[in-house]
N, C-alpha and C positions, 0 to 999 in steps of 0.2 A: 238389173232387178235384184232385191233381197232376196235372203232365204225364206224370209218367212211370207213373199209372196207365190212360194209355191213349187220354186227353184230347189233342188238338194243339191248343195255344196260339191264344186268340184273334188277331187281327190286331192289337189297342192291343195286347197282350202283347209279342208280337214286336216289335212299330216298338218297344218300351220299350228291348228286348233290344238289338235295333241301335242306337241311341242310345248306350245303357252300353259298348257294345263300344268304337263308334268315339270315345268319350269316352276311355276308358280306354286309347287306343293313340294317338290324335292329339293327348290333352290332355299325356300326359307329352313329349311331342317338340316340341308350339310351348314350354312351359317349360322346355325346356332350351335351344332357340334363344333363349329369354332371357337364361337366365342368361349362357349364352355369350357372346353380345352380337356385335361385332362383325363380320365378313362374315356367319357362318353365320347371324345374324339377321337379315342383309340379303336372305341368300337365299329366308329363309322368307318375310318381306312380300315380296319380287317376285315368288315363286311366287302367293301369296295376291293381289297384283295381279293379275297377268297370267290367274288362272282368275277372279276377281272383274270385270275387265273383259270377258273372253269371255260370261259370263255377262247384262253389261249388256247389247251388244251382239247375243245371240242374244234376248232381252225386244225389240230394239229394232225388230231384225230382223220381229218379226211385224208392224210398222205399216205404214204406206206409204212414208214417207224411208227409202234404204238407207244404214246407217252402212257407214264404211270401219274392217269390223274391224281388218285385219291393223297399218295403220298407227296404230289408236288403240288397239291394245294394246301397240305400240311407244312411244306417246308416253306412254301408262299406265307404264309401266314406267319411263321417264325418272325419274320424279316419286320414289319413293324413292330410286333411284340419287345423284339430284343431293342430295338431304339428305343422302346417307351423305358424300358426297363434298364435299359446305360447309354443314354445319348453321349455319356461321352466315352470313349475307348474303353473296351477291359481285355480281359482272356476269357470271361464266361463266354460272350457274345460270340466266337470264331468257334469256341469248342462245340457249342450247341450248331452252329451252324454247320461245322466239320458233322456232328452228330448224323444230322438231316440226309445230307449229301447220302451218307454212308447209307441210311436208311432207305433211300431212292433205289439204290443200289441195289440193296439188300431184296428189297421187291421184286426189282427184277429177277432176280437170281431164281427166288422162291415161285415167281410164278411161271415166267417168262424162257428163266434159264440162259441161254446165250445167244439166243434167234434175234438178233439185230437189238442185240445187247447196249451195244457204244452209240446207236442213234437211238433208242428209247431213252438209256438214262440220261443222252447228255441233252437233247428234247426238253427231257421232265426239267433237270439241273437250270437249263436256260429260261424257260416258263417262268419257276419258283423264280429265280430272278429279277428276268424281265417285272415283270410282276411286281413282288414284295419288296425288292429293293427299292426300285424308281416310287414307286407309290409310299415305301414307306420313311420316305425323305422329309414327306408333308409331318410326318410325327416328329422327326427330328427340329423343323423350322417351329411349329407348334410349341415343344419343349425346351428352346432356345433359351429361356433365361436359366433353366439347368445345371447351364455348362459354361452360361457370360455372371458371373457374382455382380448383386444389385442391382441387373433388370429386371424391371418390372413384368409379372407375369403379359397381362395382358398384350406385354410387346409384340410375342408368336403371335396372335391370334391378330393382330395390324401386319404383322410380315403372311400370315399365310392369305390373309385374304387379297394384299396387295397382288400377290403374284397370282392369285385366282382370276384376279379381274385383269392384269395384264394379258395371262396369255388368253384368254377368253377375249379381249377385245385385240388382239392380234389375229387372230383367226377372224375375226367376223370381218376387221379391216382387210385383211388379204383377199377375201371371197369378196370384199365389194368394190375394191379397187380391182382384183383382177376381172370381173364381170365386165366393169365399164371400160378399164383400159388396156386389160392386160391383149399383149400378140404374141409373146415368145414365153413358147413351156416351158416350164423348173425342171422335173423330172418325167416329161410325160409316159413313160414304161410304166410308173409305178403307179403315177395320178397325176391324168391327161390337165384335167382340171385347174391347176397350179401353174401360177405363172411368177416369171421375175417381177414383174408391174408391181406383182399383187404381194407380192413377200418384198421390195423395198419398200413398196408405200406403207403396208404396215408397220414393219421395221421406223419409219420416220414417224408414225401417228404412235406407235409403242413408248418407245423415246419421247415425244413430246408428254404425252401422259404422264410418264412414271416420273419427269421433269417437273411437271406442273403440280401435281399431287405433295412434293417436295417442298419446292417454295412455298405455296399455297400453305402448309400446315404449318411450315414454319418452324418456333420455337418446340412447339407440342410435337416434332418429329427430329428429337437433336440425334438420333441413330446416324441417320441417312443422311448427306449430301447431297449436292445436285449432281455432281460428278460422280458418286453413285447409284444414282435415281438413273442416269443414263446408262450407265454401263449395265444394270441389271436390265433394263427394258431392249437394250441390245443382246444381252443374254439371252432373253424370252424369244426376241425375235429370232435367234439363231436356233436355239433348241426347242420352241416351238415345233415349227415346220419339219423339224427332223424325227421328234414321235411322232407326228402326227404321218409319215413319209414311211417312216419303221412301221406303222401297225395298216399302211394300206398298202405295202406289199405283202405284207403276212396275208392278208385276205384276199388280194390279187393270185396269190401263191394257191390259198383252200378255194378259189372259185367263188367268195362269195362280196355279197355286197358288205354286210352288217358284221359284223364279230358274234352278236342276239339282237333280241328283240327285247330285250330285256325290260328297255326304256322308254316306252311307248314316243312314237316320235323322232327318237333320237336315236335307235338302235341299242347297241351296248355297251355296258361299263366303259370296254376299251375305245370304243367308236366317239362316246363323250370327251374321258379322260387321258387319252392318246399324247395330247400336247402338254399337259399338267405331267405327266409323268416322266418325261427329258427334264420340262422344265425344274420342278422342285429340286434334284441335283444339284440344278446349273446355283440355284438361287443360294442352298444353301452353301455351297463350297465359297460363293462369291462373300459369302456375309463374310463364315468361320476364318477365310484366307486372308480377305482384306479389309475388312470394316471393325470385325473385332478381336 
């Protein structure tokens, strides 16, 4: 029977319902900071930092070592900043970083003093990391014609969205191949849930994708290969499952299910973008090392 003869929606109904909503209102808006490129897609990964670090930190927050939120989501936020600002090497970029560090440091000193000094800062130091590094790879792939002379801007914004929808459909592929066929756990200590079944099958439907997308576009994609249209969608599948592995012991560890609530539906920042944040790395080192 429908809902609207009278029935209120189970609870999986609704959590479906919120899902599709916030899908359909947050997914067109980070694509269009794509396409956009430039600041406004700097804004969006700093925002998505700076709530992806709050996030680490309140996980981190429940153990015994107290992290220094406030400065290690300043020093979070450095980390795409300085990619926007020299995607390709310099000394500014290390010195301000060195800066940060120092400044974590420094906090603790000032408030903290030495009471489990080496596990707060180095806590904090890993967070800002974990964090603004990995997330802020997406500005580096973004700003890719930067640092390659005479590509076309709009290149980054077809490499970040490839790798968006790749590992995005790696993950839905593993959760439905493992549903239906998976028997033997991946890692079940950390996430029972995860099976071999369900990360090879993905892993072969990843690969056919990022394959088919290749030939298919053809001449309009003379970047890419097929032979590296495969070997990234092997990348995704490989460092996929491994954030997304990374941030559900972090939460096995704090007790909880969600990282936030942030995201109606989907929990939080980290809980979404867990496998996006291995992946962009894997993606970019794969392009810079051997494609260009």
């Amino acid at each position: 029977m429908s809902v609207g003869a009278g029935l209120a929606p189970s609870p999986g109904r609704q959590d479906l319902r919120r899902r599709l909503l916030t899908a359909i209102v947050l997914g067109p808006l980070f694509l269009a900071a794509v396409a956009l490129g430039g600041v406004v897609f700097l804004v969006a990964v700093v925002a998505l930092v700076g709530l992806g670090a709050w996030e680490f930190y309140r996980l981190a927050a429940m153990k015994r070592p107290r992290p220094r939120t406030v400065p290690g989501i300043g020093l979070a936020l450095l980390f795409p900043v300085l990619f926007y600002l020299a995607p390709a090497s310099s000394l500014t970029g290390p010195g301000l970083l060195a800066l940060g560090v120092i400044g974590v440091a420094l906090a603790q000193l000032l408030d903290g003093g030495s009471d489990e000094a080496l596990a707060s800062v180095s806590i904090t130091v890993y967070g800002a990391a974990y964090v603004g590094v990995l997330f802020g790879h997406f500005v580096l792939i973004r700003e890719i014609s930067r640092v390659v002379p005479g590509m076309p801007y709009w290149w980054g914004a077809v490499l970040v969205g490839l790798t968006v929808v790749l590992a995005w459909l790696n993950d839905s592929a593993a959760f439905a191949i493992g549903r239906r066929w998976g028997r033997h756990k991946l890692i079940p200590r950390v996430s029972p849930g995860k099976t071999i079944e369900g990360a090879a099958g993905a892993l072969v439907v990843t690969v056919l994708l990022a394959v088919g997308v290749v030939l298919a576009a053809g001449s309009r994609m003379p970047l890419l290969t097929p032979a590296d249209a495969l070997a990234i969608g092997a990348l995704v599948s490989v460092a996929g499952p491994v954030g997304d592995l990374v941030e559900s012991a972090f939460k096995r560890d704090a007790g909880v299910k969600d990282a936030s609530d942030l995201i109606p539906g989907h929990g939080g920042v980290l809980d979404r973008f867990d496998s996006l944040m291995a992946v962009a790395p894997a993606v970019w080192y794969y392009l810079r090392i051997v494609v260009l």
